[in-house]
Every structure is written in structure tokens, then in C-alpha cells.
VMD Tcl script that draws the C-alpha trace (Angstrom):
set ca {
  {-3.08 6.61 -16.56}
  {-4.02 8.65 -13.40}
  {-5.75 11.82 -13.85}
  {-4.33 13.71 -11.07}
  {-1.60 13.26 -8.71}
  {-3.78 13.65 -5.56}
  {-3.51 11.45 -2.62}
  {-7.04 9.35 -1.87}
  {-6.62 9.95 1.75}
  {-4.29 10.90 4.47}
  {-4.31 9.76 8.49}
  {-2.35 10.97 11.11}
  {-1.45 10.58 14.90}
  {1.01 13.23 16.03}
  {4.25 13.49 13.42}
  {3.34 10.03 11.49}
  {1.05 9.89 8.32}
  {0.12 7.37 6.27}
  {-1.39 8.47 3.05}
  {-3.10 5.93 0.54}
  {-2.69 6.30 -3.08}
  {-5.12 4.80 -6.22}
  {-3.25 3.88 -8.86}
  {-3.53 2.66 -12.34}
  {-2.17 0.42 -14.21}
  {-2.63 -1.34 -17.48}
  {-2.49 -5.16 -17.04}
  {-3.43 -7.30 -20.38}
  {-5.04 -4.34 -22.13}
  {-7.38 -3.83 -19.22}
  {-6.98 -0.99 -16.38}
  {-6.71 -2.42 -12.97}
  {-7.15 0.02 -9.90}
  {-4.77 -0.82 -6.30}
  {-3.87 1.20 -3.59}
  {-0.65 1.63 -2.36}
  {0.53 3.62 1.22}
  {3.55 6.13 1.96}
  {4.31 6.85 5.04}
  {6.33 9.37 6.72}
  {7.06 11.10 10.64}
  {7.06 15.10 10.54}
  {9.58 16.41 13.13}
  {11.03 20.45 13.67}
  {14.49 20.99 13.25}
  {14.94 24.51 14.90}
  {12.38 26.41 13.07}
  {12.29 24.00 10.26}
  {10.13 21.53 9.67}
  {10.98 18.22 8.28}
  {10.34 14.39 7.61}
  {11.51 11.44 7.80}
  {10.56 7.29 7.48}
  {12.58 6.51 10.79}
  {10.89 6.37 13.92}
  {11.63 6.63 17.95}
  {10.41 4.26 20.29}
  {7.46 6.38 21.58}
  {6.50 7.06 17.62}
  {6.17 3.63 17.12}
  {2.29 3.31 18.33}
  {0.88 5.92 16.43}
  {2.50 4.83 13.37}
  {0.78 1.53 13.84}
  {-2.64 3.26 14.44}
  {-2.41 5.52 11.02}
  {-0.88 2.27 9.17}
  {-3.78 0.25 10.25}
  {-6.18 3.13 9.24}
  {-4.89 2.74 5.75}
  {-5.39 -0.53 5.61}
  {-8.83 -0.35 6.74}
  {-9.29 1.92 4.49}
  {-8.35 0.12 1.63}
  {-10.20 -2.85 2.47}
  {-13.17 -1.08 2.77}
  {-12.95 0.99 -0.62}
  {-12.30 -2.50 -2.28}
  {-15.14 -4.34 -0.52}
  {-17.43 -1.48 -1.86}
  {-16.33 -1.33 -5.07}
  {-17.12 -5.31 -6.21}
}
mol new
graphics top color blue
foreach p $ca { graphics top sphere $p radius 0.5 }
foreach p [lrange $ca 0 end-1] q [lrange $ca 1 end] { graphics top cylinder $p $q radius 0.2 }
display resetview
């Protein structure tokens, strides 16, 4: 089970952020580590903030680039850690 509920890592381009995960989880009496990614666009509602998973047209690019960083990301921290 997972010490802490702490994200690994976050990246963001304007209002979108991806933010990668390590989880555990018990597979044939053995602990097995993956990553998994949420995502979400901050916007402002008057004075409020907010957030949301849809996304405009122009959003659409940097939602790609902090998707892609998480991916990356993950990659990496798996190549390292065999």
C-alpha cells in the first residue's frame, strides 16, 4: 500500500496539468510499482478558480506538451529503475 498520497510529479503549460502518480499494487503476493497520469485545465470563473478535463481548441497544444512530459517521464523513471 502507498505511503503517502503525494503526487510523483506535476507539469504544466498555461491552465493544463498533467500530474503522474506511483502506485502500488499487490499482484501474486508480490508488490508491483506503475504510474498512472490525471490530467486537468485550470480556468477563473469570476474570481473563482476552477477545473475542468474539457479543453478549447487553443488548449489543445499545451495539453499535448504536459501529456507528453508525463510520459517521458515515466519512461525514464522505469528505464532507471531496471
Amino acid at each position: 500500500m502507498a505511503e503517502s498520497n503525494k503526487p510523483e510529479t506535476k507539469f504544466r503549460a498555461g491552465g493544463c496539468t498533467a500530474t503522474v502518480w506511483k502506485n502500488t499494487k499487490e499482484v501474486k503476493g508480490r508488490d508491483v510499482e506503475f504510474y498512472s497520469v490525471t490530467f486537468e485545465r485550470s480556468y477563473k470563473d469570476g474570481e473563482e478558480w476552477k477545473t475542468t478535463n474539457s479543453l478549447g481548441q487553443n488548449d489543445i497544444p499545451k495539453a499535448c506538451v504536459v501529456l507528453n512530459k508525463a510520459f517521458e517521464y515515466i519512461v525514464l523513471k522505469q528505464t532507471g529503475d531496471e
